[in-house]
N, C-alpha and C positions, 0 to 999 in steps of 0.2 A: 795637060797631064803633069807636070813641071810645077805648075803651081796648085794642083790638090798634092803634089808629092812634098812639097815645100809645108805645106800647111799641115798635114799629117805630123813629117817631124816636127815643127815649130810646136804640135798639139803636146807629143810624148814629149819634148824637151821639155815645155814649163809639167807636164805631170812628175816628170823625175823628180824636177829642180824643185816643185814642190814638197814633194816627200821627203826629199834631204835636209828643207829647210826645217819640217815639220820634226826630222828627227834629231836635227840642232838644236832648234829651240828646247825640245823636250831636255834635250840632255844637258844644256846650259843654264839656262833661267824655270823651267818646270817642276826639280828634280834638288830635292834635300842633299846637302855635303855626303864625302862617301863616310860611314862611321868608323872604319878605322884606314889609316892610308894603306894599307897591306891589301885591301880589299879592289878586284878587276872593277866592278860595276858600284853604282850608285843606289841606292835603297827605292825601291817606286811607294814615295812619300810623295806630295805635293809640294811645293816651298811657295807658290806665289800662286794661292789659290783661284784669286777675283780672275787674276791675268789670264789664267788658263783657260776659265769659263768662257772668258771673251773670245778667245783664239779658239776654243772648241765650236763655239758660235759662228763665228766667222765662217769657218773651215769645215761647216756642216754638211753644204752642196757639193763643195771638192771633195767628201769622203763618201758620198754617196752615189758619185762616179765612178769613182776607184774603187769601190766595193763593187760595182756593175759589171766592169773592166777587169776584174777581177775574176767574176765569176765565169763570166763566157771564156777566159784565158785559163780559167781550170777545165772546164768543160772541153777546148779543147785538145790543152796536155792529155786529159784521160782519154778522147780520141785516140789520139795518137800512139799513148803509151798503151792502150788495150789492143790496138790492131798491132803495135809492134811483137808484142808478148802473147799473142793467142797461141800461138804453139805450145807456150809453155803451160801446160796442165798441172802442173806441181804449185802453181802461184795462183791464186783466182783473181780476175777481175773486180772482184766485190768487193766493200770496202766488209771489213770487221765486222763479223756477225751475222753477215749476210752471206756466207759462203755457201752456202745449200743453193741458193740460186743459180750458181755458177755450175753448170753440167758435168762440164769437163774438171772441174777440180773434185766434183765430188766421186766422178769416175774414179780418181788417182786416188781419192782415198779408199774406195770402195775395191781395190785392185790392193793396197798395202797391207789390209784386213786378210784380204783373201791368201796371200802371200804367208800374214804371219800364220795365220789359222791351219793351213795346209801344210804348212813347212816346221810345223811345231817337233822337236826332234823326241819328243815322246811319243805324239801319236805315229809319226813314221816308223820307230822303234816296232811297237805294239803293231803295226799294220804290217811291218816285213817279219816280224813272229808268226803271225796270222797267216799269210803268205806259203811261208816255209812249212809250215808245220799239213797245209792244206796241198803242196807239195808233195812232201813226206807220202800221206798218205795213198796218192792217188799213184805217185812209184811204187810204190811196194809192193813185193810180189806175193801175190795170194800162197804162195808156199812157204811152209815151214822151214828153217834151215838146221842145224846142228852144230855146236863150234865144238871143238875138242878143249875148249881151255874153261877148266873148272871155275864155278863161281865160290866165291868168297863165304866161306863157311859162318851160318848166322850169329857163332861165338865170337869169331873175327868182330866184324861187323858191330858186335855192341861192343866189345873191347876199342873197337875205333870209336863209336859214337861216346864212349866213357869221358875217353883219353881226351874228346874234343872241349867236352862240358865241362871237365874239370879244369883243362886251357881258359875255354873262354870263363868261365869262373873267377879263374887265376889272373884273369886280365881283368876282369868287370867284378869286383868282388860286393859292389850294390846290390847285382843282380841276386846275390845269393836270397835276400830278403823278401823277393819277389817270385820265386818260386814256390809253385804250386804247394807243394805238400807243405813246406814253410806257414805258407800263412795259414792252410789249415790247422799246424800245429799250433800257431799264435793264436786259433780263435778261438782252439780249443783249450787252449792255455787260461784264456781271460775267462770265457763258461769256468774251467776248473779251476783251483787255486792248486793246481799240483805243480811238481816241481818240475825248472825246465829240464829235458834230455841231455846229455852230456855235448851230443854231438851238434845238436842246436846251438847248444854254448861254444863248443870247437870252434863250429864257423863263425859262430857272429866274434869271437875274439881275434879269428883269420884277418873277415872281414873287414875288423876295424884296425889292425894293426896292416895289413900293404893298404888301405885307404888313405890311413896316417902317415904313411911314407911315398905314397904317387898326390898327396894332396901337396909337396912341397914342388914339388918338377913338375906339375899339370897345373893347369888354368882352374878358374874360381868354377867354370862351369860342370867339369867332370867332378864335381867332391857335393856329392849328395848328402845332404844333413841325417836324412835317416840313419844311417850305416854308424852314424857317430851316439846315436839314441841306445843302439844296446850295449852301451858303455857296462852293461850290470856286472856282468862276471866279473868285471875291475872293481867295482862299487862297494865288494864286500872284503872294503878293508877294516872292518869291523873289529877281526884280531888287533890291530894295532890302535882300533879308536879304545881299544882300556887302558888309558895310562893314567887312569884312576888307581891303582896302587904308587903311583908315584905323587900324584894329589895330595892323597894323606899325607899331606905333612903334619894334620891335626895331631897327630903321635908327640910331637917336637912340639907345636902348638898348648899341649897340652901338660903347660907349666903348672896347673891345678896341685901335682902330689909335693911342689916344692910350695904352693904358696901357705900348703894348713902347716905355718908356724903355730898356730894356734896352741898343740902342745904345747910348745918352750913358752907361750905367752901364759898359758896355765899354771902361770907363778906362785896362784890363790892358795896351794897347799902351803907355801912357806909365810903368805900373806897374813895367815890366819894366828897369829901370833895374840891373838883375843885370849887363849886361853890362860898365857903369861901375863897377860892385863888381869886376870882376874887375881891378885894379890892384894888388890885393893881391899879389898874384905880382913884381909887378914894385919893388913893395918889398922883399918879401923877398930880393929878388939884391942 
């Protein structure tokens, strides 16, 4: 017994000692300088390629032991490590991609789904409305009852619902552009070539002046580009695009009545002094 236990270690002692030699060598005579000294590891280049062949050669049979020994010492870690861990259901036995295989793991997933699904805090919202409401009715007493306390007169009532629309209005001044009778008035605008209503111009100038002043204190997202489109009311600055009477300077330009010297250059009346030349005549007799 003493001497197969002798012989077992003496077996695993030269396998170690081989494999240590196997990862000297590589690392010393197998393996290119490291390329910069800064660097932990060495480049996996060759340096001494014939050598290597030989010693892969050599050490063909010794890796195809250790490859065997190998395998059955994985075979049985995952023994081992799968009967350790079988409790655990949240981990599968299987390697990568093969989890469906594994019952129990796909239980735990199959249990996480059902968790989120059921526990989703909308549909429990919606389902405790449904609830209550089914509740409600089935207390209720088939009798009429009577309060003494008056309800809220229907003038009321739209004086509130005014007061709220012109709040939220007042807050949301986009919105103004997207109400109903609005756009009907814009499409009946572009059908017509009539002119806008005053109070469509009110708003959209509302509109666009607190847009202009919650675009500087609010984010890029609340400032809708539309609301900046009916710029028009502003647009007709039209009175001040005449400054076409300040243009003429062609007045000033129009050095024309100074340049007809041409009178005073019409010297030809006193030029004409031919007539005084004509005494010649009256020499000659």
């Amino acid at each position: 017994m003493f001497s197969n236990l002798g012989i077992i270690t003496l077996t695993i002692g030269l396998v170690i000692g081989l494999l240590i030699l196997q990862i000297s060598l590589v690392q010393i005579f197998f393996l290119q300088d490291k390329l910069s000294p800064t660097d932990k590891h060495k480049p996996l280049a060759l340096n001494n390629r014939k050598a290597f062949h030989c010693f892969n050669y050599f050490f063909f049979f010794y890796n195809v032991v250790m490859g065997f020994s190998n395998c059955i010492l994985r075979l049985l870690c995952s023994i081992v490590v799968g009967t350790w861990l079988v409790s655990r259901i949240d981990r599968s036995i299987m390697q990568r991609g093969y989890e469906t295989m594994d019952a129990g793991y796909s239980t735990w997933i199959g249990m996480i789904f059902a968790d989120h699904y059921h526990s989703n805090p909308v549909m429990v919202c919606f389902c405790q409305l449904l609830v209550s409401n089914s509740l409600e009715k089935h207390t209720a007493s088939t009798y009429s009852t009577f309060s003494n306390v008056a309800s809220e007169s229907p003038v009321n009532s739209l004086a509130t619902r005014r007061w709220m629309l012109f709040y939220t209005l007042l807050r949301n001044p986009h919105l103004i552009l997207l109400r109903k009778h609005h756009l009907s008035a814009s499409s009946s605008l572009h059908a017509s070539s009539s002119a806008m209503p005053d109070t469509v111009v009110q708003t959209r100038i509302m509109a666009f002046k607190t847009q202009g002043l919650r675009a500087e204190s609010q984010s890029p997202p609340e400032i809708p580009v539309t609301p900046e489109i009916p710029v028009t009311p502003e647009i007709p600055v039209t009175p001040e695009i005449p400054v076409t009477p300040e243009i003429p300077v062609t007045p000033e330009i129009t050095v024309t009545p100074e340049i007809p010297v041409t009178p005073e250059i019409t010297v030809t009346p006193e030029i004409t002094v031919t007539p005084e030349i004509i005494v010649t005549p009256a020499q000659d007799c």
